[in-house]
C-alpha positions as a Markdown table, in Angstrom:
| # | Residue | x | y | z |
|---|---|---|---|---|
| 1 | Unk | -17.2 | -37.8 | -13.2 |
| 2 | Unk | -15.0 | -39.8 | -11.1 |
| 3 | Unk | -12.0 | -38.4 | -8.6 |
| 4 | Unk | -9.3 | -39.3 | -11.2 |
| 5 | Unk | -10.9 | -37.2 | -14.1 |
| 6 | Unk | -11.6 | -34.3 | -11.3 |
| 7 | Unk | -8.0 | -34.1 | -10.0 |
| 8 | Unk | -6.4 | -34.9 | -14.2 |
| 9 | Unk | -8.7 | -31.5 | -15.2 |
| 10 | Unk | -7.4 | -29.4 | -11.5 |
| 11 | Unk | -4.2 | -30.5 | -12.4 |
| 12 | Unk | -3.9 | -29.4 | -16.2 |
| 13 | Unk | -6.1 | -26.3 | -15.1 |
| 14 | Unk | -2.9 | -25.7 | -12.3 |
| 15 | Unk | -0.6 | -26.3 | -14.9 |
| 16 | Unk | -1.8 | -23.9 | -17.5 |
| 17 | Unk | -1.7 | -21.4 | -14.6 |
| 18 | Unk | 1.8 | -21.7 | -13.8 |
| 19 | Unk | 3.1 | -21.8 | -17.5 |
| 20 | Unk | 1.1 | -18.6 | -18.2 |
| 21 | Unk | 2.7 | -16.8 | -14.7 |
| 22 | Unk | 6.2 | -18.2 | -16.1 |
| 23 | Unk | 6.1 | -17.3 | -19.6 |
| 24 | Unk | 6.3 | -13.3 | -18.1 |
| 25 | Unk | 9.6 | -14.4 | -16.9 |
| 26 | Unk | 11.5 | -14.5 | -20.2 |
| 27 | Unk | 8.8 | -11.2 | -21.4 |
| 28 | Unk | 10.6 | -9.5 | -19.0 |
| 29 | Unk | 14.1 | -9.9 | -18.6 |
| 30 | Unk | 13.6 | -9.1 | -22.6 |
| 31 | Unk | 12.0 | -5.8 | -22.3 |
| 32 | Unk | 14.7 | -5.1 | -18.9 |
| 33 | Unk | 17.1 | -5.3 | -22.2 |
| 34 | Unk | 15.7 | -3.9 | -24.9 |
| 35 | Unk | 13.6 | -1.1 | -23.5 |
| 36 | Unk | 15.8 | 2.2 | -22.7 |
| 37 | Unk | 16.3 | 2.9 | -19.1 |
| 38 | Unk | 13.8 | 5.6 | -18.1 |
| 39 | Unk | 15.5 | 7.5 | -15.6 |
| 40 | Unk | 13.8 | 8.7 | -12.7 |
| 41 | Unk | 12.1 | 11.9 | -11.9 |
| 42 | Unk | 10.7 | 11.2 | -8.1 |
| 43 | Unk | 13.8 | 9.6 | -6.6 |
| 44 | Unk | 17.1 | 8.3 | -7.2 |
| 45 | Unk | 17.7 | 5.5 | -9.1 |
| 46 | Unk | 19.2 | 3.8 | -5.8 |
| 47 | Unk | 16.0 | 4.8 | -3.4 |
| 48 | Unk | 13.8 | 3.0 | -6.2 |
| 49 | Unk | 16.3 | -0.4 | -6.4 |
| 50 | Unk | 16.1 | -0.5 | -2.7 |
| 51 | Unk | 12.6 | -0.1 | -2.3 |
| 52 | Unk | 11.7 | -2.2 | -5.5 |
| 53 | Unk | 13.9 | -5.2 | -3.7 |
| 54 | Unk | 12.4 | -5.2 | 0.0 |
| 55 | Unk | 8.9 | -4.5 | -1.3 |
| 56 | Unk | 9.1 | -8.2 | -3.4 |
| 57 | Unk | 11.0 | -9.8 | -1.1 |
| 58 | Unk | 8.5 | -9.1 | 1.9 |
| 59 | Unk | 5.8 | -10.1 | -1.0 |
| 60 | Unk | 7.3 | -13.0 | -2.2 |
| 61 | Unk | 8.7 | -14.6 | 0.8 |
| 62 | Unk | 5.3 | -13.8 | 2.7 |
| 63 | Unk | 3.7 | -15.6 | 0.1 |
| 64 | Unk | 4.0 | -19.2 | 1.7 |
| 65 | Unk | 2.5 | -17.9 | 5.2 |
| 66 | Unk | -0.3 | -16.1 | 3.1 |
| 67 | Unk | -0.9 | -19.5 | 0.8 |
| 68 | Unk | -0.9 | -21.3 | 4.0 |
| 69 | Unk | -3.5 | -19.2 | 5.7 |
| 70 | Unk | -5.4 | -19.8 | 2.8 |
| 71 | Unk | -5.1 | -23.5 | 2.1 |
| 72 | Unk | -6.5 | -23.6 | 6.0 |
| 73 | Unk | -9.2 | -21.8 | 5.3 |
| 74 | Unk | -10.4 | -23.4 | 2.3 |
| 75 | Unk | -9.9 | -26.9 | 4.3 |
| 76 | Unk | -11.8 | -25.8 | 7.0 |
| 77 | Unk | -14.6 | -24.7 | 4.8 |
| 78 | Unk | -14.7 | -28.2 | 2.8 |
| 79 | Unk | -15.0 | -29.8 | 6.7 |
| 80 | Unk | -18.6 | -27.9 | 6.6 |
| 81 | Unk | -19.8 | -28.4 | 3.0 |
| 82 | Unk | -17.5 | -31.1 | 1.6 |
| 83 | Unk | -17.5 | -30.4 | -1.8 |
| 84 | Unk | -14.6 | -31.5 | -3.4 |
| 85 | Unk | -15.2 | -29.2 | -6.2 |
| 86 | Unk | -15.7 | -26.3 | -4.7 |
| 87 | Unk | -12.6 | -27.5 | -2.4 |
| 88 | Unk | -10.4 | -27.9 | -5.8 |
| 89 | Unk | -11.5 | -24.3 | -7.3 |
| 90 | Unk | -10.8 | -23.0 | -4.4 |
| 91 | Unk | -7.3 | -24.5 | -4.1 |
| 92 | Unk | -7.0 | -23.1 | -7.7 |
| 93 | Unk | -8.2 | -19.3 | -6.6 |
| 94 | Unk | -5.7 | -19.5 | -3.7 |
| 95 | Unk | -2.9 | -20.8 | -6.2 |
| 96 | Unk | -3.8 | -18.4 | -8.5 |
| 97 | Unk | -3.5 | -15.7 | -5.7 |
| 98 | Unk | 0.1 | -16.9 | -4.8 |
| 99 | Unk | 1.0 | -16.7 | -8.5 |
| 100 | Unk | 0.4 | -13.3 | -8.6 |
| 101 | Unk | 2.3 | -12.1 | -5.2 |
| 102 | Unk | 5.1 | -13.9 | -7.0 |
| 103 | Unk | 4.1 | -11.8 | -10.1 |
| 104 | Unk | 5.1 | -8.6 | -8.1 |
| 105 | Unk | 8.3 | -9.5 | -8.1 |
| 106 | Unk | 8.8 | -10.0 | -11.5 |
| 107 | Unk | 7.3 | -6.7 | -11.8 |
| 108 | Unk | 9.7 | -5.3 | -9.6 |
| 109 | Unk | 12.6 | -6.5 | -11.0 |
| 110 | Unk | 10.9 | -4.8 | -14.1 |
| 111 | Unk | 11.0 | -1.7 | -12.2 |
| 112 | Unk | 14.5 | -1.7 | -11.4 |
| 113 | Unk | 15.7 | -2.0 | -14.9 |
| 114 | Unk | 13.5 | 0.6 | -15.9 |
| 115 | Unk | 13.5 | 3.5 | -13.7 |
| 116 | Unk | 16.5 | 1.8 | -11.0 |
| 117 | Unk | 19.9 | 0.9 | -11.0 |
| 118 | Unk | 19.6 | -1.2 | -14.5 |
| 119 | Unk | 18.8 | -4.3 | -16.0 |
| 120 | Unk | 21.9 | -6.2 | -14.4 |
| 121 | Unk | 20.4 | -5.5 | -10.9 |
| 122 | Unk | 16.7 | -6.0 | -11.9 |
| 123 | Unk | 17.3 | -9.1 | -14.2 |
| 124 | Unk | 18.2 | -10.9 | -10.8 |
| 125 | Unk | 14.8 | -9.8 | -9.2 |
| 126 | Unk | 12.8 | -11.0 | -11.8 |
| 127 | Unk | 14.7 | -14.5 | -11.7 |
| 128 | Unk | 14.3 | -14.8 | -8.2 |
| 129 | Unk | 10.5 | -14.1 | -8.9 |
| 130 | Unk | 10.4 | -17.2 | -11.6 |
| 131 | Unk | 12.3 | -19.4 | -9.6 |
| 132 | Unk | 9.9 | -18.8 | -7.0 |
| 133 | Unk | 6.8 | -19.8 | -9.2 |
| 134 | Unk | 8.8 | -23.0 | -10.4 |
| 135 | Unk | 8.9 | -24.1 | -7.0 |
| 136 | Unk | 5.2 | -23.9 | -6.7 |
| 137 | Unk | 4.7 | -26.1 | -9.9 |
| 138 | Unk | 1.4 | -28.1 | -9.2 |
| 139 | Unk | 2.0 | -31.6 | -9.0 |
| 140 | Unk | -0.5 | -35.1 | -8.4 |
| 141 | Unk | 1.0 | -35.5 | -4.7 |
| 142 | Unk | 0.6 | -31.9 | -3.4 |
| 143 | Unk | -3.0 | -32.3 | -4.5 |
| 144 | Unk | -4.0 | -35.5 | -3.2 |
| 145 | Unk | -1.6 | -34.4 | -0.1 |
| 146 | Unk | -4.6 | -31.7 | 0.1 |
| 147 | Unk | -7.1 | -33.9 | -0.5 |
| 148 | Unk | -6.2 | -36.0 | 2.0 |
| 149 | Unk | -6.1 | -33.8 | 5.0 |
| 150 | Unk | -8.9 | -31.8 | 3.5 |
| 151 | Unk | -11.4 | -35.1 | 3.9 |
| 152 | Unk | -9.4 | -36.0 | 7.6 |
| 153 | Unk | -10.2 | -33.0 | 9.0 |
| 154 | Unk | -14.2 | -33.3 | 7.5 |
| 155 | Unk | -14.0 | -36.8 | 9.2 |
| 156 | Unk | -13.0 | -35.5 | 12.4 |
| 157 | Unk | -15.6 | -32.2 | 12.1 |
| 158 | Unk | -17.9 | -34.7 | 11.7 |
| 159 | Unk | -17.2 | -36.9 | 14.6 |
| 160 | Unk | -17.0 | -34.2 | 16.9 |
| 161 | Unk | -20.6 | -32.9 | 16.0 |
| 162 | Unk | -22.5 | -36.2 | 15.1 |
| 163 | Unk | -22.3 | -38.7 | 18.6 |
| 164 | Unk | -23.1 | -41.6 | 16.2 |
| 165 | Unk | -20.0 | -41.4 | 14.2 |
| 166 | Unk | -16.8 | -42.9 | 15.8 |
C-alpha cells in the first residue's frame, strides 16, 4: 500500500462521513414541517428556543477549539509511534467527533420546531448546523496539510531525543 492509495481510502472514508452527517440536514427541516408541534409541558416554548439556541451555539462554535485540541493530540502521539495509519484513523475518530457536536445542533434546531417557538425559528438552527458540517468537508490539502506537520513535528521529536540526527 503506498501513501497515495492510504490518503484516496481516508479521503473517501471522510467523505462518506460527511455526506452521512449532511443527509440529516434535509431529514430534519422535513420532519420540523411535517411533524405537529408538540407543545411543551416543562417550560415555555420561549425558555426551550432560548436554551435550544445557546446550548448549539456554545457546542457548535466550540467545536473548532475542541477539533483543534484534538488534531494536537493525535500529532503529538504520531511524533512517538509514527504510524501514519493509526495517525489517519485517528484524524477520522476526531472528524467523526466534530461531526457529531455539529449534529447537536441540528438536533436542536429539531427541538425548537417541536417543542419551541416553531419550525420557522428551528429551521434556521438546523441550517446553521449543516452549513457548519459543509465547512468541514474533507478535502486532499487539509490532509496532506496534516500530514505534513504531523511528520515535522516527529522529525523534530526525533532530533531532540536522538544526538545523532541533525
Amino acid at each position: 500500500m503506498n501513501d497515495t492509495d492510504a490518503l484516496h481510502r481516508h479521503l473517501l472514508r471522510m467523505r462518506l462521513t460527511t455526506g452521512v452527517f449532511l443527509a440529516t440536514v434535509p431529514a430534519a427541516i422535513a420532519a420540523a414541517f411535517a411533524l405537529p408541534h408538540r407543545g411543551a409541558a416543562v417550560a415555555s416554548p420561549t425558555v426551550i428556543t432560548l436554551t435550544a439556541v445557546a446550548a448549539s451555539l456554545w457546542i457548535g462554535f466550540s467545536a473548532g477549539r475542541d477539533a483543534a485540541t484534538r488534531l494536537e493530540r493525535i500529532r503529538r502521539a504520531f511524533a512517538v509511534h509514527g504510524d501514519e495509519c493509526r495517525l489517519l484513523r485517528d484524524h477520522w475518530l476526531v472528524y467523526v467527533a466534530v461531526a457529531l457536536r455539529l449534529e447537536i445542533m441540528v438536533g436542536c434546531g429539531l427541538i425548537i420546531s417541536l417543542w419551541g417557538l416553531g419550525p420557522r425559528i428551528g429551521v434556521w438552527v438546523v441550517l446553521l448546523g449543516g452549513v457548519m458540517m459543509a465547512l468541514t468537508w474533507p478535502t486532499s490539502r487539509k490532509t496532506r496539510l496534516l500530514l505534513g506537520r504531523a511528520r515535522a513535528l516527529r522529525d523534530e521529536d526525533r532530533a531532540l531525543h536522538d544526538p545523532t540526527i541533525g
